[in-house]
N, C-alpha and C positions, 0 to 999 in steps of 0.2 A: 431620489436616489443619491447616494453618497457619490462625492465624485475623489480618486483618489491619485494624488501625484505621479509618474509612470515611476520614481524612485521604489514607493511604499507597494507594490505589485509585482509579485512571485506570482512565474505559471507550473507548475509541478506537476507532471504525468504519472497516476498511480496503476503501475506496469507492474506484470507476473505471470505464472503459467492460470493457466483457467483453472478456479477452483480455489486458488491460493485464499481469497477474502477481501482483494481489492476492492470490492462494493461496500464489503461490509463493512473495513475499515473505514473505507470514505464517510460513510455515514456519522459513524462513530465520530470523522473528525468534526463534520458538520453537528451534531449534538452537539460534543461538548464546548465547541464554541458559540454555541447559543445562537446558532444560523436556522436550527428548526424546533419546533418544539416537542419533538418524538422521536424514538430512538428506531428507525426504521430499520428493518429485518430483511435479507433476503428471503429467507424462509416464506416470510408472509407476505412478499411483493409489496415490501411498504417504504422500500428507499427511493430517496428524490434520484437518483442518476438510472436505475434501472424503471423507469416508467412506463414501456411499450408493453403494449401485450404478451407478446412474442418472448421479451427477456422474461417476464413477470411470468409465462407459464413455464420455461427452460430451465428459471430460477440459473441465468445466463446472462452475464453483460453482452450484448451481437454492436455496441457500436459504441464509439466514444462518445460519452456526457460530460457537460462541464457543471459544475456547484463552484461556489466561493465559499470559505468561510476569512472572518477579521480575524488577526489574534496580532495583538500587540502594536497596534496602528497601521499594522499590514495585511494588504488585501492579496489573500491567498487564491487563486485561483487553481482549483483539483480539476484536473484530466480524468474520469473513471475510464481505463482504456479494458477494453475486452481481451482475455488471456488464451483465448480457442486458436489454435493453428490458423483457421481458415477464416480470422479476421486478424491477422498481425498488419494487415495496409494501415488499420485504424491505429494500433497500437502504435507504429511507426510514425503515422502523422501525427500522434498525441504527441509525440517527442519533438518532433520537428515546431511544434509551436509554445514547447515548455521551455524553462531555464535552466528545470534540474527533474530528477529523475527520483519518486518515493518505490523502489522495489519493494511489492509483497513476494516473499516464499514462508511456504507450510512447512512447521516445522514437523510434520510427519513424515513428508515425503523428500523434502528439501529441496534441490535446483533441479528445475525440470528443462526436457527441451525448451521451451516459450521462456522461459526463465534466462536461459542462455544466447537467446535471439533478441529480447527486449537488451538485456544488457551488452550486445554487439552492438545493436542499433545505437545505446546511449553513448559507447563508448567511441563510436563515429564522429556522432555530435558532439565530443568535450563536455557531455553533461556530468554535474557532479551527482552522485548516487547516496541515496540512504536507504540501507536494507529492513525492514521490516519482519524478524520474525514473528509467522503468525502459529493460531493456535495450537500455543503453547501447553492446555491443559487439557489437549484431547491423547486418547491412548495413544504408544507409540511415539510422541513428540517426544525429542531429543534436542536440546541446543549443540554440545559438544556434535555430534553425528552429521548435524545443519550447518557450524560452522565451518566441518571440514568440509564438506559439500560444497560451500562457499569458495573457500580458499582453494580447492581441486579443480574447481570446475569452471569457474568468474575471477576471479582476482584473491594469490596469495595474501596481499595485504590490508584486504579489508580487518580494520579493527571495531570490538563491542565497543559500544559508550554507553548501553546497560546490560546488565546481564540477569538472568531468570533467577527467582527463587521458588527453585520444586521445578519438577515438570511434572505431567499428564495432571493424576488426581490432584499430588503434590504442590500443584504451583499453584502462590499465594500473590504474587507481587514481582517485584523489579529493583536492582540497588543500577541508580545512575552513577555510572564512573564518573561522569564530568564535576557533580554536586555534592557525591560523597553521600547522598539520600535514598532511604531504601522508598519504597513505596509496596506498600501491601494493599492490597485487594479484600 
């Protein structure tokens, strides 16, 4: 096993309302960092953090998992914290042993209660936050609609550093603010 300087090691809690895609993301982070070599599904019960029975028939995170992935000589350590009311202990303790805070919200639904209790929790701790819009190409998703939701409900000044191109059918990709790159899909 690799062993990695305590500098090169981020612990990162992936917090949101249940439902939001926090597993699924996770996975996603661990594919493309080439930590596994399949791109596990919740649907199909085939992602590394939701591995119990119990989650895998709920198609439900009930308890916090940890995965790593490397990116960039830095050993990332992912929190998958469960989004269900009646496990926020977990989600809490996810935070209490992270650095920083990956919020997932849906951008159909946008900030839900659990949504607003994960980011009290962070905002306790001095954790810094990055927001995650997710499925962005399912009917109904809205960015404009998600970010007021955002700024209404969590923090006025949260700012994009990308922003969607299309929603629902429409959406094809991403233009990153910070690099001036669009990325299409």
């Amino acid at each position: 096993m690799k062993v990695y300087d305590a500098g090169t090691i981020r612990n990162v809690a992936v917090v949101g309302h249940s439902g939001s895609g926090k597993t699924q993301l996770t996975s996603a982070i661990l594919s493309d960092s080439g930590m596994v070599n399949r791109f596990g599904k919740v649907d199909d019960g085939t992602t590394v953090t939701d591995f119990d029975e119990e989650e895998v028939a709920r198609k439900h995170t009930l308890s916090a998992s940890l995965a790593y992935a490397e990116w960039n000589k830095q050993k990332i350590n992912l929190v998958d914290a469960p989004g269900m009311g009646n496990f926020l202990a977990d989600a809490r303790a996810a935070l209490h042993v992270a650095d920083a805070a990956l919020v997932v919200i849906d951008a159909v639904s946008g900030v839900m209660v659990q949504t607003e209790k994960v980011w009290d929790a962070a905002n306790e701790l001095s954790h810094p936050r990055l927001v995650v819009l997710n499925r962005l190409d399912r009917e109904r998703a809205s960015v404009d609609r998600s970010l007021a939701s955002i700024r209404e409900r969590l923090n006025r000044a949260v700012v994009p550093i990308q922003m969607a191109i299309g929603e629902e059918k429409s959406f094809r990709g991403v233009v990153d603010l910070v690099t001036k790159k669009a990325y299409v899909f």
